[in-house]
C-alpha positions as CSV (number, residue, x, y, z in Angstrom):
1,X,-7.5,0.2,26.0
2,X,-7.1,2.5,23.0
3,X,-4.1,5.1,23.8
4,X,-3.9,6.2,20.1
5,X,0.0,5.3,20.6
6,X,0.2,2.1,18.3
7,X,-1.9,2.0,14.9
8,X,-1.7,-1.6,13.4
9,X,-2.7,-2.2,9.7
10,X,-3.6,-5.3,8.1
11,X,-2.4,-5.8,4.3
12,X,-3.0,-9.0,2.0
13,X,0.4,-10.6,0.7
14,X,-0.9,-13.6,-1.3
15,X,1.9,-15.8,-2.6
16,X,1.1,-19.2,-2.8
17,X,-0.6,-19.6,-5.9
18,X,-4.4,-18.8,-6.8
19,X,-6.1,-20.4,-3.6
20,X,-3.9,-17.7,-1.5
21,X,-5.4,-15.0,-3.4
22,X,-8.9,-16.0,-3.3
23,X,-9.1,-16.8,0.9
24,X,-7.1,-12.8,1.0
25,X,-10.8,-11.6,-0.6
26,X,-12.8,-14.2,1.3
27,X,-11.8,-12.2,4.6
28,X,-12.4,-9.3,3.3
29,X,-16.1,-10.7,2.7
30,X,-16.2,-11.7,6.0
31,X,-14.6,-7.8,7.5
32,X,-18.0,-6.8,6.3
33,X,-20.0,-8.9,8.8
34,X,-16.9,-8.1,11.3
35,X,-15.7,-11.1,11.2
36,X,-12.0,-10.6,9.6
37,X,-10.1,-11.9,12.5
38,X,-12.3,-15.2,13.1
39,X,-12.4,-15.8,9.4
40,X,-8.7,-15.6,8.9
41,X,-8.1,-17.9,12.0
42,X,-10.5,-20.7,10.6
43,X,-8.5,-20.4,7.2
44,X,-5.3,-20.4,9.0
45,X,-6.3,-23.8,11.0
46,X,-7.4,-25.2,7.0
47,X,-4.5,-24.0,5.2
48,X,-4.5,-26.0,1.6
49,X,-8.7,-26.4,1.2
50,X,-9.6,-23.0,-0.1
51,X,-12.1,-23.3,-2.7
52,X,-14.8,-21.0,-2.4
53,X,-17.4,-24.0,-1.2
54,X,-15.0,-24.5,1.6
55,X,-14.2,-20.6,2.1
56,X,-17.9,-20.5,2.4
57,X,-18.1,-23.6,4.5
58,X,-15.2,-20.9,6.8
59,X,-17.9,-17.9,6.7
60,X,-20.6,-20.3,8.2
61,X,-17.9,-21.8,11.3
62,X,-17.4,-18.3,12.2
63,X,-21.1,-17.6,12.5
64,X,-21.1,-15.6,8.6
65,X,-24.0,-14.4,6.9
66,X,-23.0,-17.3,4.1
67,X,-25.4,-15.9,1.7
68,X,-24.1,-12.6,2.2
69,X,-20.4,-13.7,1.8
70,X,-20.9,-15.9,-0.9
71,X,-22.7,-12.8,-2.9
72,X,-19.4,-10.8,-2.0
73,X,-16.9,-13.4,-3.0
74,X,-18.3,-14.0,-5.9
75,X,-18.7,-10.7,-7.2
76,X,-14.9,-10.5,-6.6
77,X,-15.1,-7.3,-5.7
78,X,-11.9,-7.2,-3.6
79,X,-9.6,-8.3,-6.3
80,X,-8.4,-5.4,-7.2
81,X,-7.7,-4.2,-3.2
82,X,-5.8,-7.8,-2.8
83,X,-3.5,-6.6,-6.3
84,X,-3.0,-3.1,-4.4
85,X,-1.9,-4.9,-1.4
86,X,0.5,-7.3,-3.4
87,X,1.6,-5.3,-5.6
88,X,2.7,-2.1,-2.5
89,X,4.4,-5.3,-0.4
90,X,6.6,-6.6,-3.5
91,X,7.8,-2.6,-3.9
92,X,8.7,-2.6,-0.3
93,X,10.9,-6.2,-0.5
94,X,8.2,-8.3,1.4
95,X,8.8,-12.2,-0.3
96,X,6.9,-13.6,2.5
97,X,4.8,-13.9,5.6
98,X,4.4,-12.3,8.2
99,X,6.2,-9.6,7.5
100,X,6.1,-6.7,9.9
101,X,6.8,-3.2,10.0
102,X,7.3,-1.0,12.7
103,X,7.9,2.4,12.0
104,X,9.8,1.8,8.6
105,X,11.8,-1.0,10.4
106,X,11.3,-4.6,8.7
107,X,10.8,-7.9,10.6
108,X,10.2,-10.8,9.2
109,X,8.9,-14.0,10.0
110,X,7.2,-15.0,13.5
111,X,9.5,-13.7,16.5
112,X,9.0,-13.3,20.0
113,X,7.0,-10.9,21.2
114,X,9.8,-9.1,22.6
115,X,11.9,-8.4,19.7
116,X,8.0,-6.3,18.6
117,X,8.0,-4.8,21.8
118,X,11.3,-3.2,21.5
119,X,11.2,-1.8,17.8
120,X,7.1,-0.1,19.2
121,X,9.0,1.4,22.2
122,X,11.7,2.2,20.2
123,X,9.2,4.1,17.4
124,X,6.8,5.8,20.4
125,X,9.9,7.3,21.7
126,X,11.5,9.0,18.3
127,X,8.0,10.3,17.9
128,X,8.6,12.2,21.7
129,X,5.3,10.7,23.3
């Protein structure tokens, strides 16, 4: 149910070194088939083997157009989006992941979902809906 109360957006923070970087514009290949969300959870489960014949290995376990991903990922033509994103986390003090925000209000790592809950409440109500 869409209430137009919560808008959530997604941004790349690769940290960990080359492989991080490339897998951040694999699933962006894969958002253009619509898979981002399946792609990111097959990565997520194979932390450590991104090379781009196992990212591509990813794109067909999540049911991919692999020659269309591969002809994406190779044209790295989401490099410069996954630099953006970097580059706007490390201006606002992100040093790892996740880190959420909620209405200017930074949380960092996993928490329960309660301690989200609270800070979205919180935010819906200074906004007087």
């Amino acid at each position: 149910m869409n209430t137009g109360r919560v808008k959530i957006i997604y941004r790349h923070f690769p940290f960990l070194g080359p492989e991080s970087w490339r897998v951040a514009e694999a699933s962006e290949c894969a958002a253009e088939q619509g898979g981002f969300h399946a792609y990111e959870e097959t990565a997520y489960v194979n932390q450590g083997s991104f090379t781009d014949e196992n990212l591509a290995i990813f794109a067909q376990m999540t049911g991919l157009d692999v020659d269309q991903f591969n002809s994406c990922l190779t044209s790295n033509k989401y490099a410069a989006r996954v630099r953006h994103d970097h580059d706007a986390g490390e201006e606002l003090g992100v040093n790892s992941t996740p880190t959420i925000f909620i209405d200017g209000f930074k949380i960092r790592g996993v928490k329960p979902y309660g301690e989200y809950r609270v800070k979205i409440e919180q935010a819906i109500a200074a906004a007087g809906e």
